[in-house]
C-alpha positions as CSV (number, residue, x, y, z in Angstrom):
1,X,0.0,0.0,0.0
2,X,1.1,3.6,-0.5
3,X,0.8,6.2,1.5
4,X,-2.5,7.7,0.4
5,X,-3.8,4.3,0.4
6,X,-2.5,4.0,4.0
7,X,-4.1,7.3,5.0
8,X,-7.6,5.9,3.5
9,X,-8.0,2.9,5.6
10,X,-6.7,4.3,8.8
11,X,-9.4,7.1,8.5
12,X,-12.0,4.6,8.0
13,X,-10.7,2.3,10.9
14,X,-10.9,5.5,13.1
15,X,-14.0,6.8,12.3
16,X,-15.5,3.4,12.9
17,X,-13.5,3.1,16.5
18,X,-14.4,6.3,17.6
19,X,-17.9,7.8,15.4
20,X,-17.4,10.9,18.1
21,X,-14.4,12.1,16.5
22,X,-15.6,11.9,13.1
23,X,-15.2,15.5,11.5
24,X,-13.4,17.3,15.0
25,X,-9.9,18.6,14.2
26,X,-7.1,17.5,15.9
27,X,-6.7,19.6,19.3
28,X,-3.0,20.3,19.9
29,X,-1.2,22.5,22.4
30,X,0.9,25.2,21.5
31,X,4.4,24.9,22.0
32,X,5.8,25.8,25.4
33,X,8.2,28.2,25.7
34,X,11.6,27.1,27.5
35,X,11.2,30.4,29.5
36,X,7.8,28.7,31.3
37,X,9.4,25.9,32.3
38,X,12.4,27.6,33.4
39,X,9.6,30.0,35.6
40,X,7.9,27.1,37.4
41,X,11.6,25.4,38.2
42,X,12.9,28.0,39.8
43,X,9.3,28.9,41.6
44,X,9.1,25.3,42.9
45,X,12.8,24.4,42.9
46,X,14.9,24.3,45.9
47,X,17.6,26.7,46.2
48,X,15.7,29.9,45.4
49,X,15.2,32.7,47.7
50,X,11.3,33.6,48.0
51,X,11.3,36.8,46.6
52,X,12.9,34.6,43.7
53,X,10.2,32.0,43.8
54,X,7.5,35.0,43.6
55,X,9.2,36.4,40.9
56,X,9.2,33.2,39.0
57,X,5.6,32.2,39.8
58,X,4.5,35.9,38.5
59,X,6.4,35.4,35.3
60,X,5.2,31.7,34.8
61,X,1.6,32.6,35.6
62,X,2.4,36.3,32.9
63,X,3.6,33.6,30.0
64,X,1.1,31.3,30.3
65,X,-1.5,34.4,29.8
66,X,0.5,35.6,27.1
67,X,0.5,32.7,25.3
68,X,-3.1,32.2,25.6
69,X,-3.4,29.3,27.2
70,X,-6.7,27.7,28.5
71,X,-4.9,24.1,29.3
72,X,-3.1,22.6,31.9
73,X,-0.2,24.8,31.8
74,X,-2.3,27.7,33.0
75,X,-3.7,25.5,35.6
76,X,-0.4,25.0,36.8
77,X,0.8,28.1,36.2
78,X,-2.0,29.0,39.2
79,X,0.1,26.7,41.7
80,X,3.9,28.4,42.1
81,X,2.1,31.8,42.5
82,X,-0.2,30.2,45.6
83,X,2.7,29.0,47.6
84,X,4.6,32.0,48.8
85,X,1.0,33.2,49.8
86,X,0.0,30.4,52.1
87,X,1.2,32.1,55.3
88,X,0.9,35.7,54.2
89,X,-2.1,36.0,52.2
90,X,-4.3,33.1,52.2
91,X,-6.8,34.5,50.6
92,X,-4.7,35.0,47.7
93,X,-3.3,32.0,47.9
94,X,-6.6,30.2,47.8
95,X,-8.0,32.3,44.4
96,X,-5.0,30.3,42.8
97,X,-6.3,27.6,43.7
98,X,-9.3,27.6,42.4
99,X,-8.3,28.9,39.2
100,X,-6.4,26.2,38.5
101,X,-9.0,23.6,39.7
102,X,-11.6,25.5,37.5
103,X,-9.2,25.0,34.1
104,X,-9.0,21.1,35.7
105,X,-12.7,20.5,36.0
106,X,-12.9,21.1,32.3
107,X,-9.8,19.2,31.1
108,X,-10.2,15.2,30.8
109,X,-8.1,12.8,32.9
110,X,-7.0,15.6,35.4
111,X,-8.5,13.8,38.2
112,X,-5.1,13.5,39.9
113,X,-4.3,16.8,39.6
114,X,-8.2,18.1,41.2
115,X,-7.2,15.3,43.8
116,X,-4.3,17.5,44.8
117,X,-5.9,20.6,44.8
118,X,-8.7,19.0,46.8
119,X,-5.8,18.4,49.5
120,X,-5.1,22.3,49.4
121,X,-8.8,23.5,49.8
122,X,-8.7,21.2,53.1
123,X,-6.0,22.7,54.6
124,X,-7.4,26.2,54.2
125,X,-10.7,24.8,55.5
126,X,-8.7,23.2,58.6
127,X,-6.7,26.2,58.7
128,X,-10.1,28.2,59.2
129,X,-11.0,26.0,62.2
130,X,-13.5,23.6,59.9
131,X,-12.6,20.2,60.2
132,X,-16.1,19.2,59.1
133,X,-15.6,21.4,55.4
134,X,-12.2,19.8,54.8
135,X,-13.6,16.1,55.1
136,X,-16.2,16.9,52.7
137,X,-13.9,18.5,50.3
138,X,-11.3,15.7,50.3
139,X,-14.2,13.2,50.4
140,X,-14.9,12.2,46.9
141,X,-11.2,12.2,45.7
142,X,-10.1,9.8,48.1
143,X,-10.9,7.0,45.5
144,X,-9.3,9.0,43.0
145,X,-6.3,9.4,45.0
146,X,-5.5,6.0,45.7
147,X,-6.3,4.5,42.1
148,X,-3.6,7.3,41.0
149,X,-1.0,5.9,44.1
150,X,1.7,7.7,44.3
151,X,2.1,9.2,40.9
152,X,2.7,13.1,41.2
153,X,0.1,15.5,39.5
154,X,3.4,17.3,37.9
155,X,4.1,14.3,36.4
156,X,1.1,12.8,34.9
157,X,0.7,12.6,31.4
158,X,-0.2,15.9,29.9
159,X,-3.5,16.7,29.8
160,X,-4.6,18.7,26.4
161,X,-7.7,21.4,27.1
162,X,-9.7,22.8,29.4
């Protein structure tokens, strides 16, 4: 077979596999810039000062709005900016992490990642004095949690939209 002829019967395999793709474009991310992933390093990285790790989560979070993304990377771009607010300004903290669970909720297979987010909303709530709130927030991703184990949202397989 040639590749044309290739090309033919692989479209008609997939469309018979999977009739909801039939006539949807391919969804790809844009490419991500060596500067982002340079951002959340040194942001989540040991070694760096805080007022290094702020700077870093700023300009992560500032690329990832640049670049117009809707995806995971802007979810996680939400994450190094929370962390040097935990103490100071929870508040802050918190709206970071909401914004990234909101871009999770509409991305498929980033249970892991709401899972871990989950985990911060329950501290804030036992942080508030409400035990009660965290257990129902961490509630329903306990089974989500353990069929993930130990694998690290940061490192589970990209996730393409949200």
């Amino acid at each position: 077979m040639n590749r044309g002829q290739v090309v033919q019967v692989l479209s008609r395999v997939f469309n018979r596999i999977n009739q909801d793709g039939n006539g949807r474009a391919a969804k790809f991310p844009t490419r991500t810039p060596k500067s982002w992933a340079q951002a959340v390093q040194t942001a989540l990285g040991p070694g760096s000062k805080t007022s290094q790790r702020i700077t870093a989560a700023n300009q992560a979070l500032k690329i990832a709005k640049a670049m117009g993304w809707s995806d995971h990377r802007l979810a996680f771009a939400h994450y190094p900016s929370s962390r040097p607010m935990l103490a100071s300004y929870p508040k802050a903290a918190f709206q970071h992490f909401v914004a990234a669970d909101h871009c999770y909720a509409a991305t498929p297979d980033a249970e892991p990642h709401r899972a871990y987010l989950a985990t911060q909303y329950a501290a804030h709530a036992v942080s508030k004095g409400d035990g009660v709130r965290a257990l129902t927030l961490i509630g329903p991703h306990i089974d989500r949690a353990a069929r993930n184990k130990n694998r690290s949202p940061a490192l589970y397989p990209s996730v393409t939209s949200c």
